[in-house]
N, CA, C and O atoms as a GROMACS GRO file, in nm:
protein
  280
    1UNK      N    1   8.885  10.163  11.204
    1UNK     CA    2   8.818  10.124  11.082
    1UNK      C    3   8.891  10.003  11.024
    1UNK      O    4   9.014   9.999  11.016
    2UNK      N    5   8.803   9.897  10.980
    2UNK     CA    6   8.813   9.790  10.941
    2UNK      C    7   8.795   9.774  10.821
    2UNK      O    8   8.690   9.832  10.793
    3UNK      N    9   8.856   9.709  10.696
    3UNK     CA   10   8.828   9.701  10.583
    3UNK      C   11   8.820   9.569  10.572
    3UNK      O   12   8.935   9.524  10.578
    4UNK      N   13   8.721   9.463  10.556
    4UNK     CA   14   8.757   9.322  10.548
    4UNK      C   15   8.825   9.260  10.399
    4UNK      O   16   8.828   9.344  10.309
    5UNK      N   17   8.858   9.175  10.378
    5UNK     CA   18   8.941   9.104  10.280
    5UNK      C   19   8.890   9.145  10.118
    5UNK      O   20   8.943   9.208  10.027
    6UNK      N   21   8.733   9.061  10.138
    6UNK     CA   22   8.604   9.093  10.067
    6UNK      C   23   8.600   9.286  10.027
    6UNK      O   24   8.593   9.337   9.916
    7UNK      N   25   8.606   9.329  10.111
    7UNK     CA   26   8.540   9.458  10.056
    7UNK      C   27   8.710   9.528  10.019
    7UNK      O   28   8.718   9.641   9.971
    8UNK      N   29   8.814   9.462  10.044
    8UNK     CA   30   8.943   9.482   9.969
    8UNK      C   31   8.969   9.460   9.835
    8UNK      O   32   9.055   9.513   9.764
    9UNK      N   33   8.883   9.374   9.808
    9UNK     CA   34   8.862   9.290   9.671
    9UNK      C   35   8.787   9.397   9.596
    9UNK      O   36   8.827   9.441   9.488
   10UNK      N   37   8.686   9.434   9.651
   10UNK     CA   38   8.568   9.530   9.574
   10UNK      C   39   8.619   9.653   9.540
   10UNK      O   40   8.612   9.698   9.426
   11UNK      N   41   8.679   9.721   9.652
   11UNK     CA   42   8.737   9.843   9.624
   11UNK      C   43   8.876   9.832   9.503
   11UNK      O   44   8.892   9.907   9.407
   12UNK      N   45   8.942   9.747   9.534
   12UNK     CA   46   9.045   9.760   9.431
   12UNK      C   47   8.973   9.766   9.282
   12UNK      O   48   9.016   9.842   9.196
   13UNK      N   49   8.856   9.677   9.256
   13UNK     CA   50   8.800   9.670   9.108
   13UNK      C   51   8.722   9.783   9.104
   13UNK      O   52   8.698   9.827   8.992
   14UNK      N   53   8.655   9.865   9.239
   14UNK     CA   54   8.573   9.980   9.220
   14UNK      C   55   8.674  10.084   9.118
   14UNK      O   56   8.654  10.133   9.007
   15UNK      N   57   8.797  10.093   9.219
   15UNK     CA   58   8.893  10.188   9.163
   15UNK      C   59   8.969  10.152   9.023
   15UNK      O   60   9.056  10.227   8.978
   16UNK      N   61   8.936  10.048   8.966
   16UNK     CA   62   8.976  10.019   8.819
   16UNK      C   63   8.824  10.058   8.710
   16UNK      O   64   8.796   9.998   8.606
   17UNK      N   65   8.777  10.126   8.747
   17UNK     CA   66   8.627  10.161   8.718
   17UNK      C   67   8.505  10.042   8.684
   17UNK      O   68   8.400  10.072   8.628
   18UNK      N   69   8.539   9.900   8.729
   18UNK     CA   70   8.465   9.837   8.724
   18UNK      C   71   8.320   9.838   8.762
   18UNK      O   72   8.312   9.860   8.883
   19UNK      N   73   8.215   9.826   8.715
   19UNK     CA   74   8.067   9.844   8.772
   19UNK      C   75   8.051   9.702   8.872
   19UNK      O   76   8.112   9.596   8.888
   20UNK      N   77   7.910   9.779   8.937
   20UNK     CA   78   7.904   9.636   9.059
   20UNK      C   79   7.853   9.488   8.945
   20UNK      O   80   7.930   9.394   8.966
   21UNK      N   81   7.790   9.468   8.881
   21UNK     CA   82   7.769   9.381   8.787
   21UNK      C   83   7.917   9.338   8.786
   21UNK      O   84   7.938   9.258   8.877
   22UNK      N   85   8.040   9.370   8.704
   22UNK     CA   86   8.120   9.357   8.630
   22UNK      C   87   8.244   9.289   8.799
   22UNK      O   88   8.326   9.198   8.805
   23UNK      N   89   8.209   9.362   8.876
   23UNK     CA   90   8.297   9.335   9.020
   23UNK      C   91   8.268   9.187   9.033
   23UNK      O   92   8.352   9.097   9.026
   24UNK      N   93   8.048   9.164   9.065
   24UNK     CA   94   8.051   9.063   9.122
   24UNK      C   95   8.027   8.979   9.042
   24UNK      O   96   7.937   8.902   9.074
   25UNK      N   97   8.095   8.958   8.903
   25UNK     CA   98   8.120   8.871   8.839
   25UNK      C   99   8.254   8.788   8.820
   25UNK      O  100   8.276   8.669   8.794
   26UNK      N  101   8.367   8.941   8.853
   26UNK     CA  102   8.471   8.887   8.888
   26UNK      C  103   8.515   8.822   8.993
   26UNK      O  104   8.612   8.746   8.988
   27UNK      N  105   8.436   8.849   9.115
   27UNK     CA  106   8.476   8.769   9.212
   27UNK      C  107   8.365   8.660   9.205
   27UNK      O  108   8.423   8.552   9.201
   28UNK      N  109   8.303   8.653   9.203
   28UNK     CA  110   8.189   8.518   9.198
   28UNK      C  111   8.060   8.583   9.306
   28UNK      O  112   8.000   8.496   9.370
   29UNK      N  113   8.031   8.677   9.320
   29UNK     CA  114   7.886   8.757   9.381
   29UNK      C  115   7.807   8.805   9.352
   29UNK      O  116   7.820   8.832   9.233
   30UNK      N  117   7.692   8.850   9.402
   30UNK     CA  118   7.572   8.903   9.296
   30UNK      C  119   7.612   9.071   9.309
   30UNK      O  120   7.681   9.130   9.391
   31UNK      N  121   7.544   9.112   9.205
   31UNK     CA  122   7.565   9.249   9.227
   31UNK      C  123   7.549   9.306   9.355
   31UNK      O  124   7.631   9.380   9.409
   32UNK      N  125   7.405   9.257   9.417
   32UNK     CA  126   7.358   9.287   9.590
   32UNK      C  127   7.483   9.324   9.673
   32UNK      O  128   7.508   9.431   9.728
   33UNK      N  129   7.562   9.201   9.668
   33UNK     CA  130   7.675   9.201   9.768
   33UNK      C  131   7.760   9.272   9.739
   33UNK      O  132   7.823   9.341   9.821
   34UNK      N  133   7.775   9.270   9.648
   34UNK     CA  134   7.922   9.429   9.553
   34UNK      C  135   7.842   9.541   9.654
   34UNK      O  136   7.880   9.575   9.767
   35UNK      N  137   7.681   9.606   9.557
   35UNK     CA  138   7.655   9.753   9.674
   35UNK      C  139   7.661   9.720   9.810
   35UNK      O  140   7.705   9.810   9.882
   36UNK      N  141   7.625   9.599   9.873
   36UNK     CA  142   7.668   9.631  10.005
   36UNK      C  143   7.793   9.629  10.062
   36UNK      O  144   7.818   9.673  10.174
   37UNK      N  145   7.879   9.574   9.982
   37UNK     CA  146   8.060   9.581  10.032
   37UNK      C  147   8.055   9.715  10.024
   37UNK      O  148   8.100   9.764  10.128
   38UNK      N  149   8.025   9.781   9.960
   38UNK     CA  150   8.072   9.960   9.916
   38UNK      C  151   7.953   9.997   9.977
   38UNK      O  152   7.969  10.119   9.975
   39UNK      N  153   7.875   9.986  10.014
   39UNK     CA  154   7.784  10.093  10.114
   39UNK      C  155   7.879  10.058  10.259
   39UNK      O  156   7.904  10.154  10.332
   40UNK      N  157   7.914   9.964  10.286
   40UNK     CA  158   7.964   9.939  10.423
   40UNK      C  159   8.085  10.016  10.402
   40UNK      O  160   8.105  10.118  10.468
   41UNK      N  161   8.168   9.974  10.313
   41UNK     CA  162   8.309  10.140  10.311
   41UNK      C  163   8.236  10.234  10.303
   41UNK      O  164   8.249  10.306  10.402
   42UNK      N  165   8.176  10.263  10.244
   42UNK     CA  166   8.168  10.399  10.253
   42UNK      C  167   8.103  10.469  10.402
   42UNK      O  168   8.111  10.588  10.431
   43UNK      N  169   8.051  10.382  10.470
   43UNK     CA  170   8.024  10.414  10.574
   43UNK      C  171   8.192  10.428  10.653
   43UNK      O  172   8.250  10.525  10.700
   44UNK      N  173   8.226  10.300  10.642
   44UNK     CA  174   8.361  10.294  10.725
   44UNK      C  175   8.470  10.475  10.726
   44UNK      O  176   8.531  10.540  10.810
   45UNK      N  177   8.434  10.486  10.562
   45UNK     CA  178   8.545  10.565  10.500
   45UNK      C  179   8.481  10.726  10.570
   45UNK      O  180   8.539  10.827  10.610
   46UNK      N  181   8.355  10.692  10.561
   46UNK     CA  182   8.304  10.853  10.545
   46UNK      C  183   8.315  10.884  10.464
   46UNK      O  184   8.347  11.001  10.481
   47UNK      N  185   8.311  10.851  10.303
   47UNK     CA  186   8.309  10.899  10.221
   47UNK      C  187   8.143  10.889  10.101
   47UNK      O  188   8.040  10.824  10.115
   48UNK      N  189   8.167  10.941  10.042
   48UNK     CA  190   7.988  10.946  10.012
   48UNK      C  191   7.947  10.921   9.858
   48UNK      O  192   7.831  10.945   9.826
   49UNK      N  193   8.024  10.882   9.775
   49UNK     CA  194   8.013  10.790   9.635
   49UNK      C  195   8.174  10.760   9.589
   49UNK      O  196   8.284  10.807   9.616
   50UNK      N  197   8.109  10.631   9.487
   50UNK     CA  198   8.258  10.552   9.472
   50UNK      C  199   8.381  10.610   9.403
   50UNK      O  200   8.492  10.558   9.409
   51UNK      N  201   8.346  10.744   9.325
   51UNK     CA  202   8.500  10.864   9.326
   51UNK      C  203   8.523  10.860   9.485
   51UNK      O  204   8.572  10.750   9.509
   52UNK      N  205   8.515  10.902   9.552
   52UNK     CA  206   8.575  10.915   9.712
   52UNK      C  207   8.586  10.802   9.714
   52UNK      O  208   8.708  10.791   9.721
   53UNK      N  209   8.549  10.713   9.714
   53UNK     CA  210   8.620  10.605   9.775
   53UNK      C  211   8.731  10.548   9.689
   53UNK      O  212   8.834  10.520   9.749
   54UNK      N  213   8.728  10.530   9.593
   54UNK     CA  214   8.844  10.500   9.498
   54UNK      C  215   8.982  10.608   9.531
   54UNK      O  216   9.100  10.574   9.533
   55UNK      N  217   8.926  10.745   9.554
   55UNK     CA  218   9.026  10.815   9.600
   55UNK      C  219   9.085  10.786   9.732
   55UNK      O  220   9.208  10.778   9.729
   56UNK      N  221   9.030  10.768   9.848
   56UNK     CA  222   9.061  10.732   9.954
   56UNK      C  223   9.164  10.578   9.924
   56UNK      O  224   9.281  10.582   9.964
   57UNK      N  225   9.121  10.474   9.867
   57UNK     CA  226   9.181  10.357   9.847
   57UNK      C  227   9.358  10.455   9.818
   57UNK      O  228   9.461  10.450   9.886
   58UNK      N  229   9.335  10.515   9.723
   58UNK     CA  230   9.457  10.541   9.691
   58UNK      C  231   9.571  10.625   9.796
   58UNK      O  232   9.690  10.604   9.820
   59UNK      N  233   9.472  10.732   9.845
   59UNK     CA  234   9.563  10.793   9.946
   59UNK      C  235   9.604  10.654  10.087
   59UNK      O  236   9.702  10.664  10.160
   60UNK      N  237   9.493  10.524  10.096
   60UNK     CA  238   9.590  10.462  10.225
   60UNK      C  239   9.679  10.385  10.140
   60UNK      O  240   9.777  10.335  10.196
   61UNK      N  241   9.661  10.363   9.992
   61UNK     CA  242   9.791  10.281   9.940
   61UNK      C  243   9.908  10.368   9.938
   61UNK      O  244  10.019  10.325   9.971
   62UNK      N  245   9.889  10.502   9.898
   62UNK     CA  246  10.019  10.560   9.901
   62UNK      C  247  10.100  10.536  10.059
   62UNK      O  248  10.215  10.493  10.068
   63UNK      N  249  10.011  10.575  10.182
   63UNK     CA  250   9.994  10.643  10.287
   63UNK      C  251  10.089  10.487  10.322
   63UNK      O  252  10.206  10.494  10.358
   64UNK      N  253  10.023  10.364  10.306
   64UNK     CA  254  10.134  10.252  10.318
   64UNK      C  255  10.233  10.224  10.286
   64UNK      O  256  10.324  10.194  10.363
   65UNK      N  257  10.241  10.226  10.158
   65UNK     CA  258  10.340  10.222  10.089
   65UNK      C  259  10.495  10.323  10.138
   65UNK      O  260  10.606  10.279  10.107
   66UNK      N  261  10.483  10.439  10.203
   66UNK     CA  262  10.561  10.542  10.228
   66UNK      C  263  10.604  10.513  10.404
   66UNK      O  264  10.697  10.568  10.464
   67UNK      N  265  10.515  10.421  10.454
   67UNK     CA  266  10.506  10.370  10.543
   67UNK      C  267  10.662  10.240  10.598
   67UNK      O  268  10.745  10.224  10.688
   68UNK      N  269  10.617  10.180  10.469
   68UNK     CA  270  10.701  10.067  10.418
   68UNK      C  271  10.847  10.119  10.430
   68UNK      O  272  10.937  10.086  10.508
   69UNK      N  273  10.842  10.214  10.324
   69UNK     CA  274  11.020  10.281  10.313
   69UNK      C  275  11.040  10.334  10.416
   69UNK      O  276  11.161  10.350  10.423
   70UNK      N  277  10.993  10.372  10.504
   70UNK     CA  278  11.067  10.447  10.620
   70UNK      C  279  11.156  10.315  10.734
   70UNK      O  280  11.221  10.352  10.832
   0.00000   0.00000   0.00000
């Protein structure tokens, strides 16, 4: 599973509770492209609305992060 740069961008603002409006304003996209960055994780993730996925973001940041210190 692949997360591209773009849908790295999305998920981090998903998980700050940003709406897709409010995402693809911050990055410069239409809302369109926000739901499809996050329909494509969530496919990637297997996970099935953006609580799971915001949760998941967090368990591979920890999951890296612990990664790091070893």
């Amino acid at each position: 599973m692949e997360i591209t740069n773009r849908e790295s961008d999305v998920i981090e603002l998903l998980a700050q509770g940003l709406t897709n409006k409010q995402i693809g304003k911050e990055l410069g996209i239409s809302n369109h492209t926000v739901r499809d960055h996050i329909s494509s994780m969530l496919k990637k993730t297997k996970t099935t609305n953006r609580v799971e996925l915001a949760v998941f973001r967090g368990k591979m940041r920890k999951t890296l992060l612990c990664s790091q210190l070893d």
